[in-house]
C-alpha positions, 0 to 999 in steps of 0.5 A: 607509465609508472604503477602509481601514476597507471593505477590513477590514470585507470581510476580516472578513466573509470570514473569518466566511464561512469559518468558518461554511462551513466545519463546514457543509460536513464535516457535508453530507460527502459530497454526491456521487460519492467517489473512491478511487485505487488507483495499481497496475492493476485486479486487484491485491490493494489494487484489490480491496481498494478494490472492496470498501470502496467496495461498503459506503462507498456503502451507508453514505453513499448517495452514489457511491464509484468506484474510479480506477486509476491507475498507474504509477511504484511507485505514484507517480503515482496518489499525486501525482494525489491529492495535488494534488486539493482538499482535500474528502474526495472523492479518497481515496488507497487506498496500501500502505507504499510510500508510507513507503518513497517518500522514501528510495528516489527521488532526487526526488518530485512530492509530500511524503508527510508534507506533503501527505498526511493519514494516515485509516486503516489499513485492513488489515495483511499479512505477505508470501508469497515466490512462486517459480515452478512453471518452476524446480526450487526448493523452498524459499529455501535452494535458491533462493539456492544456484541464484542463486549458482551462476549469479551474475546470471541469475536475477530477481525481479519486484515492483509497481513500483520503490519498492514494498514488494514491490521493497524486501523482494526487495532486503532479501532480495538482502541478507541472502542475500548473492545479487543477483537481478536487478530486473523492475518489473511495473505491479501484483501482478497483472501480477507474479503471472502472470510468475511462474506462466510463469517470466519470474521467478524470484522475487517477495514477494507480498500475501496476498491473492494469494499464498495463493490461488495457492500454494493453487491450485498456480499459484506454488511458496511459497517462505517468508512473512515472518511471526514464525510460519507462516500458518494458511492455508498451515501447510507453508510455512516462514517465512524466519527458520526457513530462516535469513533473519532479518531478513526478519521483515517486514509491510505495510499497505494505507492511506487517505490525503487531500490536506493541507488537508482538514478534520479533520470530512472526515478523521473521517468518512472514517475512520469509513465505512472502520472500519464498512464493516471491521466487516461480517462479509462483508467482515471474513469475506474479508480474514481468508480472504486473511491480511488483518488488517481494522484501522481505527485512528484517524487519529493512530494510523495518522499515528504508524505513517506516520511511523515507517515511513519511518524504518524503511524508510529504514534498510533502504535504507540497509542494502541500500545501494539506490541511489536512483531516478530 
């Protein structure tokens, strides 16, 4: 065989390899130990999310789903670790709409969130309930605006993580109530939750899977929730547009993502674990009691939120006129 005529015939046999491979591995998936990132610390809201997906994902697929906390820098670095493992389906990211709000919020980042990411799920949706802490004699977010104005500076309000969501509706709400509470990052929720029951801050937008709790618990003060409407789990705390903030009508989501590359049987079968596992009445049972919406949309629905919550969020800081991280 002459060198030309061989090195084609290789090229073809390996393309042909690849083919074949290829179907047959997404249809072995998975053959072994599957882990879910979280990029906030154990204890938080989007870990004990993940707890709980990875309980039922393992009972569906019989094979090991862990948990892998990694955080650190608004969820930055937990994402980056995901999105330069292999592309197989065996490293899901589990991400809240910070991700969304990443590129408009960091002056630089180690990875594209539209490139090298593929969108699976939705896994659920949330609205926010804004803490404030038992240390401080506010109520309400009227009176807690009219305290930060009185004593311009002195007041803070903590979030998960620079460029979190939870950071970004603080900022939004420094915005519209025409205050300037001041910046604390915490690595997680649950951190930030324990700053406000001791009074190291003022103010923090919580998930509500943590916020219902401890207001119900009487460990925070609720402030307000973002929602269109009070939530049924916490009837007498007013929404922000009945206190006069409207704007402040905001949600956010907690989603499945894999690294760019992966196959698209990879990607199905992921998404129909999560879906499944959402379904379990258990489960299903908890997440309505902490105010989660279990969803478990198709990967192009979710990809289609994805993208236009980064467009959404890029406004809001271009609103807030929020200078860009480093």
């Amino acid at each position: 065989m002459r060198p030309l005529r061989q090195i084609r015939y290789v090229l073809w046999a390996a393309c042909v390899a690849c083919a074949l491979t290829m179907p047959a591995a997404a249809q072995t998936f998975p053959g072994r130990t599957v882990r879910i990132v979280v990029p906030y610390v154990p204890g938080g809201g989007v870990s004990v999310l993940a707890q709980l997906l990875a309980t039922k994902m393992q009972d569906i697929w019989g094979q090991p789903v862990i948990v892998d906390n990694r955080p650190g820098a608004g969820g930055n670095i937990g994402a980056d670790f995901v999105a330069k493992s292999a592309p197989d389906g065996y490293t899901i990211l589990l991400h809240t709409s910070a991700l969304s709000s990443a590129p408009s919020l960091y002056s630089k980042l180690p990875f594209n969130p539209v490139k090298d990411f593929v969108p699976v799920t939705m896994v659920v949706s949330t609205q926010f309930v804004i803490g404030g802490s038992p240390k401080n004699p506010v109520k309400d977010l009227r009176e807690l605006a009219a305290l930060a104005k009185s004593k311009p500076g002195t007041l803070n309000f903590g979030s998960s993580g620079p460029g979190s969501s939870l950071h970004l509706f603080a900022e939004l709400f420094n915005n519209i109530a025409g205050i300037k509470l001041v910046h604390v990052p915490y690595r997680g929720d649950a951190p930030m939750v324990t700053a406000l029951m001791t009074g190291d801050i003022a103010l923090g937008f919580l998930p509500q899977a943590n916020g219902i709790t401890n207001v119900q618990a009487n460990q925070i003060v609720g402030l307000g929730v973002t929602g269109t409407a009070r939530m049924t789990a916490l009837p007498n705390i007013p929404t922000a547009a009945e206190q006069g903030y409207a704007g402040l009508e905001v949600g956010s989501w907690i989603g499945m993502f894999v690294p760019a590359g992966t196959p698209p049987a990879v990607v199905d079968a992921v998404q129909k674990a999560a879906n499944q596992a959402l379904t379990d009445p258990k489960i299903k049972e908890v997440l309505i009691q902490t105010g989660q919406d279990p969803v478990g949309d198709s990967p192009e629905a979710f990809s289609k939120t994805f993208k236009s919550d980064i467009e959404r969020f890029a406004k809001v800081v271009r609103d807030a006129n929020m200078p860009k991280l480093d």
